[in-house]
MARVEX-620261 format. One record per residue (C-alpha): residue number from 1; residue in one letter; x, y, z. Coordinates in steps of 0.5 Angstrom, whole numbers, plus 500, padded with zeros to 3 digits. Layout:
<pos = NUM; code = A; c1 = X; c2 = Y; c3 = Z>
...
// end
This chain:
<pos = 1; code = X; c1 = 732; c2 = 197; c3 = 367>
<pos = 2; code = X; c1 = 724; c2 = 199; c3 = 367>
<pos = 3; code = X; c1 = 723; c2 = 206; c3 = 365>
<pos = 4; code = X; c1 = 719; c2 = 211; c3 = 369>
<pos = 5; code = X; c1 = 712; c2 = 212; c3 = 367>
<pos = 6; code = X; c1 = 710; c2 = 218; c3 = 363>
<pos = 7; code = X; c1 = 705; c2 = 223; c3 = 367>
<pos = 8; code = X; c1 = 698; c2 = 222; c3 = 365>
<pos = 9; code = X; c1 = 696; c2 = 228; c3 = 363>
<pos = 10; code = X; c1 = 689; c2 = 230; c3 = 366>
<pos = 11; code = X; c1 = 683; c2 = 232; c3 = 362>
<pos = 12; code = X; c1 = 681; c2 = 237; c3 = 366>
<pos = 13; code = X; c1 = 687; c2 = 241; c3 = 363>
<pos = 14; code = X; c1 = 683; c2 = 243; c3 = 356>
<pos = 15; code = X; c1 = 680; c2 = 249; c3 = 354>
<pos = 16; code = X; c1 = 673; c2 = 249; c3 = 349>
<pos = 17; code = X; c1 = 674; c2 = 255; c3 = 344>
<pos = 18; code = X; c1 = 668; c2 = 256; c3 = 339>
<pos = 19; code = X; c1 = 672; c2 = 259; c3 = 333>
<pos = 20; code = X; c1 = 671; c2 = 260; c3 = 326>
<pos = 21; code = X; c1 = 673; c2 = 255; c3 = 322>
<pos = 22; code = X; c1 = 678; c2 = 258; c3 = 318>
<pos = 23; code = X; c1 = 685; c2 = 254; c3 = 319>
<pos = 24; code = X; c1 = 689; c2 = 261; c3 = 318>
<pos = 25; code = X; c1 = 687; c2 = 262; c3 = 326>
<pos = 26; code = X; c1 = 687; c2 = 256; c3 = 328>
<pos = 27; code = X; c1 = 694; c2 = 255; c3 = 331>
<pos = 28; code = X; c1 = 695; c2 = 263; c3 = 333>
<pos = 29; code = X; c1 = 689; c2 = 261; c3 = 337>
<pos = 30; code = X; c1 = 691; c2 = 255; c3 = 340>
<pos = 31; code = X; c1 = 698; c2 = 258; c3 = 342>
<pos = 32; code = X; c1 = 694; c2 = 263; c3 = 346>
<pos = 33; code = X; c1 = 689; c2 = 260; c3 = 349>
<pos = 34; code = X; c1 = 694; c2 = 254; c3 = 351>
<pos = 35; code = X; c1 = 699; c2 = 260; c3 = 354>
<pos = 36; code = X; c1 = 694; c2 = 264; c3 = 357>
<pos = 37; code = X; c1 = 690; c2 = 259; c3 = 361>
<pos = 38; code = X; c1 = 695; c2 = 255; c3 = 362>
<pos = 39; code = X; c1 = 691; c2 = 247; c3 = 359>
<pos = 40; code = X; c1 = 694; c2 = 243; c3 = 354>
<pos = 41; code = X; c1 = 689; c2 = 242; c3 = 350>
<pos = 42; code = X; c1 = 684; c2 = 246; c3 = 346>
<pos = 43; code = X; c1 = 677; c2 = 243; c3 = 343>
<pos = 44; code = X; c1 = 675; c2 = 247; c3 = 337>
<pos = 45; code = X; c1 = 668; c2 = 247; c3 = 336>
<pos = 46; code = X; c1 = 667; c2 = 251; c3 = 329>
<pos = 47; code = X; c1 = 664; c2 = 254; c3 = 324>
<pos = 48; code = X; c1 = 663; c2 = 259; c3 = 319>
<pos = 49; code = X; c1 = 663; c2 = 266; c3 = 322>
<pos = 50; code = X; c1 = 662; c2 = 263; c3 = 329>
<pos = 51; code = X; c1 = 661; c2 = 271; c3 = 332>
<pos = 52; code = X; c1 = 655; c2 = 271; c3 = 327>
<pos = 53; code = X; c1 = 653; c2 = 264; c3 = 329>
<pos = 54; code = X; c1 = 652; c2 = 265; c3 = 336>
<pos = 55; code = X; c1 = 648; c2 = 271; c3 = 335>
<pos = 56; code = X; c1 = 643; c2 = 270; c3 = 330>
<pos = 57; code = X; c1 = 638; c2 = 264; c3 = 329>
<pos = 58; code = X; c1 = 642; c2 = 259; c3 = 326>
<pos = 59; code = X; c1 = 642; c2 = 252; c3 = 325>
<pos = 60; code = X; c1 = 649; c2 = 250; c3 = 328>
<pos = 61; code = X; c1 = 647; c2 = 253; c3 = 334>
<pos = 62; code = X; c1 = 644; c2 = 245; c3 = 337>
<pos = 63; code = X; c1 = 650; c2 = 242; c3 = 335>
<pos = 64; code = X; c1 = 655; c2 = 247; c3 = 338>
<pos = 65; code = X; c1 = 651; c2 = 248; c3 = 344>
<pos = 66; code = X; c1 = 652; c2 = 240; c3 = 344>
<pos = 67; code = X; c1 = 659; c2 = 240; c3 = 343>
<pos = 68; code = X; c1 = 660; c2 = 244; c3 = 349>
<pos = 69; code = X; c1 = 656; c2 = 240; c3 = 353>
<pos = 70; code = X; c1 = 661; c2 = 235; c3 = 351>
<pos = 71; code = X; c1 = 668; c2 = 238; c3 = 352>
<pos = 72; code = X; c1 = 665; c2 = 241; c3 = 359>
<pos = 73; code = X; c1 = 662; c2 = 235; c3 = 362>
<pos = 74; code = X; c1 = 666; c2 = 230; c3 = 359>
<pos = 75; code = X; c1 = 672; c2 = 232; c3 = 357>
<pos = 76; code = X; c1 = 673; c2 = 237; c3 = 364>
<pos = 77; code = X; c1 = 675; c2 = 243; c3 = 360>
<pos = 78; code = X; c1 = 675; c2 = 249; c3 = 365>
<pos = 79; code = X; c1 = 674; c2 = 256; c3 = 360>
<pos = 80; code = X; c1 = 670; c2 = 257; c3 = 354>
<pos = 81; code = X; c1 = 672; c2 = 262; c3 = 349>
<pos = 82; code = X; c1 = 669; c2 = 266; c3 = 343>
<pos = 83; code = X; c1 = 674; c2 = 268; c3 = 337>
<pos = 84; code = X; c1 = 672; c2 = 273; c3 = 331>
<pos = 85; code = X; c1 = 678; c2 = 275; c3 = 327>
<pos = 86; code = X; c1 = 679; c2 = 280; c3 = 321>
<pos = 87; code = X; c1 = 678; c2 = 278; c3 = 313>
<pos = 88; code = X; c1 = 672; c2 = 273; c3 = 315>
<pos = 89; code = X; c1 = 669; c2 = 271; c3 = 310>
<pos = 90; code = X; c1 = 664; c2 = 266; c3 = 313>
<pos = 91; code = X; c1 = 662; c2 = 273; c3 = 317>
<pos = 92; code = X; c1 = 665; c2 = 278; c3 = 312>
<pos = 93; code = X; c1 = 663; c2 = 285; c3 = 317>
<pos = 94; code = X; c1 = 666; c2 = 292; c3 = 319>
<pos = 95; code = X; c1 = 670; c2 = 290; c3 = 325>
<pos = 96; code = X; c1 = 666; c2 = 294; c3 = 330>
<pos = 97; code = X; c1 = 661; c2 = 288; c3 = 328>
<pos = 98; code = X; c1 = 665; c2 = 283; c3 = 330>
<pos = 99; code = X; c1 = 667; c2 = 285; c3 = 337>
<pos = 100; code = X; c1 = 659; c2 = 287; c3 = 338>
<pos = 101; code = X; c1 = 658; c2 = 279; c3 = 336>
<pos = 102; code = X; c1 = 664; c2 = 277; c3 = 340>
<pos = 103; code = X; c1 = 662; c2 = 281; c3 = 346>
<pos = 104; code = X; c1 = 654; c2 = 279; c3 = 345>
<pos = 105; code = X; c1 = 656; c2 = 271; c3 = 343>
<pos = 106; code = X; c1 = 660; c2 = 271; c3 = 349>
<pos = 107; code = X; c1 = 654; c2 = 273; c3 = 354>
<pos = 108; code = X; c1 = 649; c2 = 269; c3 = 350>
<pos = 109; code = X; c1 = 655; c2 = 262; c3 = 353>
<pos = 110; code = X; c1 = 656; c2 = 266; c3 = 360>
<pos = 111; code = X; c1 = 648; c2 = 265; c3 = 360>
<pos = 112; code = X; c1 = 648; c2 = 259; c3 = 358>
<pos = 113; code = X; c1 = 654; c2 = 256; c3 = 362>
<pos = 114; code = X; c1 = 654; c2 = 260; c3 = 368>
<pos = 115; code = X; c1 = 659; c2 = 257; c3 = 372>
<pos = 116; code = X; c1 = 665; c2 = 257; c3 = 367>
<pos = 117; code = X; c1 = 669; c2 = 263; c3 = 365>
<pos = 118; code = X; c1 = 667; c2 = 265; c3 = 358>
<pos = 119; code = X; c1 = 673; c2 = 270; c3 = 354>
<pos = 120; code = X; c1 = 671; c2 = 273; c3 = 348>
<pos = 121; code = X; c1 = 678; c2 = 274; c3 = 343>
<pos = 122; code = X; c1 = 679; c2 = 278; c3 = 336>
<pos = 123; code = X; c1 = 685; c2 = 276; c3 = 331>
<pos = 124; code = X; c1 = 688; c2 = 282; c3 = 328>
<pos = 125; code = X; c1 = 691; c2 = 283; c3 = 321>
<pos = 126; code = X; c1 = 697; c2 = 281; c3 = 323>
<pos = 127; code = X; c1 = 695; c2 = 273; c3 = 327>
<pos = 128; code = X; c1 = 696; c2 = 277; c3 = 334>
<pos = 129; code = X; c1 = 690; c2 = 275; c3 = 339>
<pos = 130; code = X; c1 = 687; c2 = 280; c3 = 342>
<pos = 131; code = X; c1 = 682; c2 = 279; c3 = 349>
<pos = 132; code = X; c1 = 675; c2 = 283; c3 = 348>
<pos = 133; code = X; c1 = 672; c2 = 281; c3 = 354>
<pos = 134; code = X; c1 = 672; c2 = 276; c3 = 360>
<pos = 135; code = X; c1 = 667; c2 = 273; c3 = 364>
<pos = 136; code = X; c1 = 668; c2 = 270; c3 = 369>
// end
């Protein structure tokens, strides 16, 4: 007896979230970004202090401008993400400077993709995700 085939799960079910590159928030990110948009899968575009990274001239911006291009057009994702996060030491800032760069960053990508939702996130102290701002 042959067994049934697995669903193929679509592309069209990803998220892209530019984050820091610090592995301690990668996966409370994920879980969160998973649960609250209902995508199983998440592109990660990082860097260090990605909050810093999309508010000030900066060399990796070509590169995670193209990273979006490609989770967004290709891959099909359907919300763009912004994350900041307590103890950077990529962006080693007063927390009411990373949510002006989360809030700024957030806007910036809204511009530039303006047809896709863009969500500005804060992980606290405690690895707990914490929406800032929502732009749809």
């Amino acid at each position: 007896m042959s067994k049934a085939p697995k669903p193929h799960l679509r592309d069209d079910h990803r998220a892209t979230c530019l984050t820091c590159m610090d592995g301690r928030i990668q996966i409370p990110v994920i879980n969160w970004i998973r649960r609250s948009s209902k995508v199983k899968f998440v592109d990660i575009i990082s860097g260090p202090g990605m909050d810093k990274i999309l508010t000030t001239p900066h060399a990796q911006m070509d590169a995670i401008l193209t990273g979006i291009k490609v989770s967004t057009t290709i891959n099909h994702s359907s919300h763009i993400f912004v994350v900041g996060h307590f103890d950077c030491r990529g962006n080693p800032v007063p927390y009411e400077t990373h949510l002006e760069q989360i809030i700024a960053g957030s806007k910036k990508i809204k511009r530039l993709f303006p047809s896709y939702p863009v969500t500005g996130l804060w992980v606290n102290s405690h690895w707990h995700v914490k929406k800032i701002i929502d732009l749809l």
